[in-house]
Structure formats: structure tokens, C-alpha cells
N, CA, C and O of each residue as an XYZ file, in Angstrom:
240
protein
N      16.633     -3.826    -41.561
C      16.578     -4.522    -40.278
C      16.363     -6.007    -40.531
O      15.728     -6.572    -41.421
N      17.072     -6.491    -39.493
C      16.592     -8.247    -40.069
C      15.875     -8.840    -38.863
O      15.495     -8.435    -37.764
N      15.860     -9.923    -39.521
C      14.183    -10.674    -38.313
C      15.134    -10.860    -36.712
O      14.445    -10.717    -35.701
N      16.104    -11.056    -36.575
C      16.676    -10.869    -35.013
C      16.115     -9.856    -34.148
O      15.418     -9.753    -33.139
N      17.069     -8.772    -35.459
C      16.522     -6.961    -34.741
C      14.942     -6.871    -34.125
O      14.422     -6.426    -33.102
N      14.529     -7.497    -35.249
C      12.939     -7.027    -34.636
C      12.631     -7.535    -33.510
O      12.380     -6.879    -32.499
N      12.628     -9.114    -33.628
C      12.675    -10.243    -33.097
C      12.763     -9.427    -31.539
O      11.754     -9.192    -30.874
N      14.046     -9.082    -31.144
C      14.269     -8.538    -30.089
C      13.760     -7.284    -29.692
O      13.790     -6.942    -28.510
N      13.490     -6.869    -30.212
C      13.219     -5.048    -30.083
C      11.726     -5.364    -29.348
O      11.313     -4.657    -28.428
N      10.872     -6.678    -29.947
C       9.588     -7.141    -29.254
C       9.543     -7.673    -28.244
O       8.628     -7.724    -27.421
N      10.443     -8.067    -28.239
C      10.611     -9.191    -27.009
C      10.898     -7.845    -25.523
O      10.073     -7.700    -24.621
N      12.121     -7.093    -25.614
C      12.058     -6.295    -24.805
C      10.899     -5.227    -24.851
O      10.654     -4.562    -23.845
N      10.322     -5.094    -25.797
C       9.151     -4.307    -25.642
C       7.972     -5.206    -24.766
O       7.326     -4.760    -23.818
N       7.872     -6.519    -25.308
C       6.687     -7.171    -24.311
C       7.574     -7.587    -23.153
O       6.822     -8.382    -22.588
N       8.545     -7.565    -22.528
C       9.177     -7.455    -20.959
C       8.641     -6.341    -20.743
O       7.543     -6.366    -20.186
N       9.039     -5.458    -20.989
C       8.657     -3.667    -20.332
C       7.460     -3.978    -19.777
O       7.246     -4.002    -18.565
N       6.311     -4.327    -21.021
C       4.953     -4.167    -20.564
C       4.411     -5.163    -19.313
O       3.594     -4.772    -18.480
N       5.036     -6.595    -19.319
C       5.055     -7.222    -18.265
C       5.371     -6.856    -17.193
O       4.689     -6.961    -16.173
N       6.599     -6.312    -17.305
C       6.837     -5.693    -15.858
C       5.945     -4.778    -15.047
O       5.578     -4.732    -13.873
N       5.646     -3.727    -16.671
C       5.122     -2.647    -16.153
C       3.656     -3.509    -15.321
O       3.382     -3.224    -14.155
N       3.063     -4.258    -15.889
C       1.732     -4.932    -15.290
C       1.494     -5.430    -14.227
O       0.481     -5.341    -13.534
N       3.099     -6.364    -13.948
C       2.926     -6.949    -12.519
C       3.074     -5.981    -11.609
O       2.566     -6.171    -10.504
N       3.934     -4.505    -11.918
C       4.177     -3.871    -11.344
C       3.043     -3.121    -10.668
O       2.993     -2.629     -9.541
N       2.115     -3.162    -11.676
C       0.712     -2.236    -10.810
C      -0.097     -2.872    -10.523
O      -1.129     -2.387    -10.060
N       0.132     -4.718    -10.758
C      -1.202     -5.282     -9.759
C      -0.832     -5.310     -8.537
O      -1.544     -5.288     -7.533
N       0.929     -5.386     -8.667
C       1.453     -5.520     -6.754
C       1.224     -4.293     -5.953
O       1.096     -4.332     -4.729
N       1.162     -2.939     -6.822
C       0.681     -1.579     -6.273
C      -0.394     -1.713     -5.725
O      -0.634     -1.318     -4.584
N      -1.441     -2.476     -6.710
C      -2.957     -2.446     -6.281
C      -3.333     -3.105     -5.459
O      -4.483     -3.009     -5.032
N      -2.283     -4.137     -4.915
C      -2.537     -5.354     -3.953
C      -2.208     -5.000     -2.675
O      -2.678     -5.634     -1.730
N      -1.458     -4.066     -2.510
C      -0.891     -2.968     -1.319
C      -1.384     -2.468     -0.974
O      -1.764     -2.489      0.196
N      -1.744     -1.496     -2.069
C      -3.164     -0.209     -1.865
C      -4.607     -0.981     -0.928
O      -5.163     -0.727      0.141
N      -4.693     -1.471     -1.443
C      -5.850     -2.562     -0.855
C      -6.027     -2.963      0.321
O      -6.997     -2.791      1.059
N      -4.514     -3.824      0.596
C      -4.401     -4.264      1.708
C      -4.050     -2.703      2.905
O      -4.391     -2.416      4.053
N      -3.376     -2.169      2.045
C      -3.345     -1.039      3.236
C      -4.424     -0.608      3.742
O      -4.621     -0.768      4.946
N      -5.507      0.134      2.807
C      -7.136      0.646      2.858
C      -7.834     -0.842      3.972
O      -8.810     -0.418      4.591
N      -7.673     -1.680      4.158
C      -8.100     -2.802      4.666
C      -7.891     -2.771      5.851
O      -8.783     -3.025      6.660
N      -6.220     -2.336      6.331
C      -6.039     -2.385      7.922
C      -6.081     -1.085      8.122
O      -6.154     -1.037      9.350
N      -6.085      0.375      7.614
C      -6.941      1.558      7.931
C      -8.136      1.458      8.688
O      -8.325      1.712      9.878
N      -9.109      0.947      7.594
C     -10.655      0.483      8.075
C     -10.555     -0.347      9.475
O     -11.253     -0.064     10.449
N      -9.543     -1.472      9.455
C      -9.245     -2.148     10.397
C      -9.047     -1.681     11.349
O      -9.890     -2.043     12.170
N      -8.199     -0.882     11.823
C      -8.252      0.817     12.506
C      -9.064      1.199     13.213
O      -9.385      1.302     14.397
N      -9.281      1.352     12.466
C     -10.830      2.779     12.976
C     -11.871      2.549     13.178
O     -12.753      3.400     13.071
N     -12.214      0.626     13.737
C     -13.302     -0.397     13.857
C     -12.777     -0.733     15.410
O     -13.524     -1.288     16.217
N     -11.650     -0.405     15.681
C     -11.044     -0.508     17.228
C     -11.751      0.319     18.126
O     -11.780      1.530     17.905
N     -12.276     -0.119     19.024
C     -12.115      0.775     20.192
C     -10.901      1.598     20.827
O      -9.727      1.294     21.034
N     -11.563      2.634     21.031
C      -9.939      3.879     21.672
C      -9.931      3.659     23.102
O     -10.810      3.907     23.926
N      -8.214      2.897     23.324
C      -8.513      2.400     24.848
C      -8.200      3.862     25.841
O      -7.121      4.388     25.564
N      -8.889      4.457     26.781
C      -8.746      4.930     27.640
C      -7.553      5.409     28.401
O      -6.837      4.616     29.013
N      -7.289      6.920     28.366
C      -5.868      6.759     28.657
C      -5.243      6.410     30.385
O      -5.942      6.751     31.340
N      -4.490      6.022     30.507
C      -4.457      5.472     31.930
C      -4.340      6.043     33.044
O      -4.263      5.467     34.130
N      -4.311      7.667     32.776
C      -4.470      8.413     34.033
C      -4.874      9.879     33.572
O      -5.025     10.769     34.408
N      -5.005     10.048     32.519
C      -5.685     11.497     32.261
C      -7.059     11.800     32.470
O      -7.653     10.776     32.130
N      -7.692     12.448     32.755
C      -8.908     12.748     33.563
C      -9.793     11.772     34.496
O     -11.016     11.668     34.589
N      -9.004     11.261     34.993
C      -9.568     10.850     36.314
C      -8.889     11.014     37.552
O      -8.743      9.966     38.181
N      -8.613     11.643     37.868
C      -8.751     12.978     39.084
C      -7.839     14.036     38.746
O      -6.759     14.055     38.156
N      -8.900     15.315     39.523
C      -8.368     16.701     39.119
C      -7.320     17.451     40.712
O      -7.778     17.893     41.765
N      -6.479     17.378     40.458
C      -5.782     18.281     41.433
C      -5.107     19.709     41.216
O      -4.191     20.224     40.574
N      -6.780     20.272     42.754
C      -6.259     21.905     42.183
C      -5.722     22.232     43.304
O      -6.009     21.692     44.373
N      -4.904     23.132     43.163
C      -4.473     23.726     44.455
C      -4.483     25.171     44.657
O      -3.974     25.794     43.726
N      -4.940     25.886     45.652
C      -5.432     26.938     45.746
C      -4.467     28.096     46.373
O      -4.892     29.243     46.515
């Protein structure tokens, strides 16, 4: 093998791993932000629905 071969064989080996890295901080930056407006969520008040149980019509 000569110093090119290698040369390259590293080079695309340290791309892979780059990629692979940015690839799971942008996962983790998602994950995050998603878990964030979940919580965000479920800190809301549940608005009232606009006509279900307030008045009952029975008929006999």
C-alpha cells in the first residue's frame, strides 16, 4: 500500500466519524428540544370545552 492509499482510507474514515458525530448531536438537539415543548404542554391549562357539560337535555 502506498502513503495515498492510506492517506485516504483515513481521511474517509475520519469523515464517517464526523458525520457520524454531528449526526447525533443534531439527534440530541431535537430530542431535547422536543422533551422541552412536551413539558411545555402539559404546563398549559386545558381550555374548557365549549359546550359539553353545560346543560343537560333530557327528554322523557
Amino acid at each position: 500500500m502506498d502513503m495515498s492509499s492510506i492517506m485516504a482510507s483515513q481521511l474517509r474514515s475520519l469523515q464517517s466519524t464526523v458525520q457520524l458525530s454531528v449526526l447525533n448531536n443534531a439527534l440530541a438537539m431535537n430530542t431535547a428540544a422536543a422533551t422541552d415543548m412536551l413539558k411545555s404542554l402539559s404546563n398549559q391549562p386545558v381550555a374548557a370545552h365549549p359546550h359539553k357539560g353545560a346543560s343537560v337535555d333530557v327528554q322523557a
